[in-house]
Every structure is written in C-alpha cells, then in structure tokens.
C-alpha positions as CSV (number, residue, x, y, z in Angstrom):
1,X,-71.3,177.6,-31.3
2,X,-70.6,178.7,-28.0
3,X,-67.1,178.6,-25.8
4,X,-68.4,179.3,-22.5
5,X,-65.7,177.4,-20.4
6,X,-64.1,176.0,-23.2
7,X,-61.1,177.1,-21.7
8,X,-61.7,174.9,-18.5
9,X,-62.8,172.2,-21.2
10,X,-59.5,172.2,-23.2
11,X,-57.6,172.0,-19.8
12,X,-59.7,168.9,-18.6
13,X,-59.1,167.3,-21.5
14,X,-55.1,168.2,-21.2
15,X,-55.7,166.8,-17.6
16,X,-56.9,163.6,-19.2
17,X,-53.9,163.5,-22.1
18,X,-51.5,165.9,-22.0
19,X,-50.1,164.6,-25.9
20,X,-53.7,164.7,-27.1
21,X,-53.1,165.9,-31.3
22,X,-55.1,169.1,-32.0
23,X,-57.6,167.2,-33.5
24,X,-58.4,164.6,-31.4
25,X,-58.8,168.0,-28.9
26,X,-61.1,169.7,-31.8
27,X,-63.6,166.4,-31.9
28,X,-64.0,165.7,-28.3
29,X,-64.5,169.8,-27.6
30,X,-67.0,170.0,-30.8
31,X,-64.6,173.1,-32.0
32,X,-62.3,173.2,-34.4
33,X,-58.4,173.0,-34.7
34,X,-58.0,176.7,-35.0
35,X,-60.1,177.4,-32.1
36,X,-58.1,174.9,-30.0
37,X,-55.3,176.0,-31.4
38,X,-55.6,180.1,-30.6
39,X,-57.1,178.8,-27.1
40,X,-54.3,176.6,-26.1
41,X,-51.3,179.2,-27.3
42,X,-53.4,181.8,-24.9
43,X,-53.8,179.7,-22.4
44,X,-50.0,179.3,-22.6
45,X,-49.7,182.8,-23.4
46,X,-51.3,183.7,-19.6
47,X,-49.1,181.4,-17.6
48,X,-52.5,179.2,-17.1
49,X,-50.4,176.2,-19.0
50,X,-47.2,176.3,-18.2
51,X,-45.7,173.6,-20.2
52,X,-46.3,169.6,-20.4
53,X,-44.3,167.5,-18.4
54,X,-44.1,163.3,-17.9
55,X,-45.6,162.3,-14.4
56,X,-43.0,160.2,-13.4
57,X,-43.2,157.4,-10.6
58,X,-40.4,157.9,-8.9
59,X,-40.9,154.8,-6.6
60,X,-40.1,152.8,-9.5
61,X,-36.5,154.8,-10.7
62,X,-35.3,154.0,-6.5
63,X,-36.2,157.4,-5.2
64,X,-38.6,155.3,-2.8
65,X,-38.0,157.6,0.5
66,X,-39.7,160.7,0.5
67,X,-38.9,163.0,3.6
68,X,-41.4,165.8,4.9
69,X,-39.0,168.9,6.5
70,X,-40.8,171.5,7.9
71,X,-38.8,174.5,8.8
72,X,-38.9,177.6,10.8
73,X,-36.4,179.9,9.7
74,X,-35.5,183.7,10.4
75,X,-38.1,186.2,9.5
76,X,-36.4,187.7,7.3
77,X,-34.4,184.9,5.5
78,X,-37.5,183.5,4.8
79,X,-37.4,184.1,1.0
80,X,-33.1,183.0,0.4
81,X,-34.3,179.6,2.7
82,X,-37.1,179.1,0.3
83,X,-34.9,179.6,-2.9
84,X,-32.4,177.3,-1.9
85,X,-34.6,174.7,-0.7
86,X,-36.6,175.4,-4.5
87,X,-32.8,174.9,-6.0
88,X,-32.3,172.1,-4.2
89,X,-32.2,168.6,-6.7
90,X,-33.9,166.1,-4.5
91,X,-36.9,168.8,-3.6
92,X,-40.3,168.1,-5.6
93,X,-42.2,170.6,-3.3
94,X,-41.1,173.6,-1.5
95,X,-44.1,175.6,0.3
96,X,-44.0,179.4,2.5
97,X,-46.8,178.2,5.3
98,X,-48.8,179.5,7.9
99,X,-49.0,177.9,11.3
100,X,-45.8,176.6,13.3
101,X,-43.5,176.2,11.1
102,X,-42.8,178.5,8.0
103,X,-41.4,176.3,5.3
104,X,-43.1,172.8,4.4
105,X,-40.2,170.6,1.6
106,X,-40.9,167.6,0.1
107,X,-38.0,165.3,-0.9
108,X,-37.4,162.1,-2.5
109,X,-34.8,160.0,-1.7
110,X,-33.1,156.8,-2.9
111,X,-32.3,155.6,0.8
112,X,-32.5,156.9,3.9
113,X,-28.7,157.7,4.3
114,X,-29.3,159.6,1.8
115,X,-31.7,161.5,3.1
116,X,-30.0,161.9,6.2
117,X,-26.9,163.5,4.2
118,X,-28.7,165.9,2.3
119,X,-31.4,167.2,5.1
120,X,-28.2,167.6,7.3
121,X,-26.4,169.8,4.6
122,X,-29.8,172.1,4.2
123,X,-29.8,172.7,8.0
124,X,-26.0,174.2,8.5
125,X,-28.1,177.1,7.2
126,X,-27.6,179.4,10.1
127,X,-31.2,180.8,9.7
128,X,-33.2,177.3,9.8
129,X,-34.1,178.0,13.7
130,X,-35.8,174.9,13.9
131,X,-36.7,171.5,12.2
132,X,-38.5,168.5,12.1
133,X,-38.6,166.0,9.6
134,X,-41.2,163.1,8.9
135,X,-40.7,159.7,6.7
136,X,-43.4,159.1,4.2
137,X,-44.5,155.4,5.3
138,X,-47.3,155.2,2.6
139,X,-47.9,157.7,-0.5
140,X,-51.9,157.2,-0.5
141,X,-52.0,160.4,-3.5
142,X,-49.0,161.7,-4.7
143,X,-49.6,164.3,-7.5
144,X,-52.7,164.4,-8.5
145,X,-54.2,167.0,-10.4
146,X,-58.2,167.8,-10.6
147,X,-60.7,168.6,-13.3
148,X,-61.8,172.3,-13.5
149,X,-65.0,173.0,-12.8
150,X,-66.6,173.6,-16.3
151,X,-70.5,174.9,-15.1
C-alpha cells in the first residue's frame, strides 16, 4: 500500500464531510483507521487542519447585508487596523492587499443601519486615511473551499 497524497486525499474527503467517522475515512481511502488516524492528528499537528467548523448560511439567521470596506490606512498602523478589524464581531474576512487600497473586510449585517453604525465606528480610527465601502447585491459563491489536487 502506498500513501502518495494520501494526505491531500484525507483532506478532500474532510472537504466532502467534515464529521466523516474514522472508518467511513479508512474504506473510502483503502487505509486503515490507524493510518487515518496518525495522518489526521499530523495533519492537525502542522496547522494544515485547523479545526472543523459548521458552514453556516448566515442569510438565513438575518445577517442578509454583507458590506465590502476597503481601507487605506497609515503605513505604519497597518498591522493594529488589521487586528481590530480581525477583532471586530460582524467581520468574516479581514485581508492586508496590494493595489489601492491596503485593507479589504468583509462584514455581514442584519440591516443596513446596522451596517452603517458599525462601519462608522471602525472609521473614527484616526489612521483609516481613506475608505470606500460596497453592498453585496448578490452572493453568487460565498465560501467555498476546493479539492486538493491529489496527482
């Protein structure tokens, strides 16, 4: 038996079901539970898995506006902006970019006045030099992950 990518396999099939049993794992990989088993805890082990969250829709729990802020922000101050933005409860994403702006945030939102409220409390930061801020009108793909590449 071979475990060329098995690694990349095991993931996949995380991918796929993320409560999969060890066994079920073991029969659809052809390995065994202890080789899943050692290969998953060192997979966890190396940071590659880094725990196993619900994907949660959170259209459906109200949070149905999602606001794109894209900063520029002191040189400098770059890493405090991105740590409160990252502290922040309504932020899903928080990115350091390249280009015009240097921060990209993603928020979700139960209403617009909402939004409004919380986007105007980030910028009082003295540092945010600039923003602008888009309304998601339609989430075509909204977290997706993709399969490893296993050849």
């Amino acid at each position: 038996m071979t475990y060329e990518n098995l690694d990349r396999k095991l993931v996949n099939a995380l991918l796929g079901d993320g409560r999969a049993s060890l066994r079920s794992l073991g029969e659809d990989l052809d390995v065994s539970v202890t080789t899943v088993s050692n290969h998953l805890s060192d997979l966890e082990e190396d940071g590659i898995i880094q725990g196993y969250t619900p994907k949660v829709d959170y259209d459906k729990l109200g949070y149905d506006v999602t606001a794109i802020l894209q900063l520029k922000v002191e040189g400098s101050s770059l890493p405090e902006v991105t740590e409160s933005l990252r502290e922040h409860d309504k932020m899903v994403s928080v990115y350091e970019v390249t280009g015009d702006y240097d921060i990209i945030a993603i928020g979700k939102f139960t209403d617009t006045d909402g939004m409004n409220e919380h986007i105007k409390e980030l910028l009082v930061d003295p540092e945010i030099k600039e923003s602008n801020t888009s309304v998601v009108l339609n989430a075509a793909s909204e977290h997706e992950q993709f399969e490893l590449d296993t050849e």
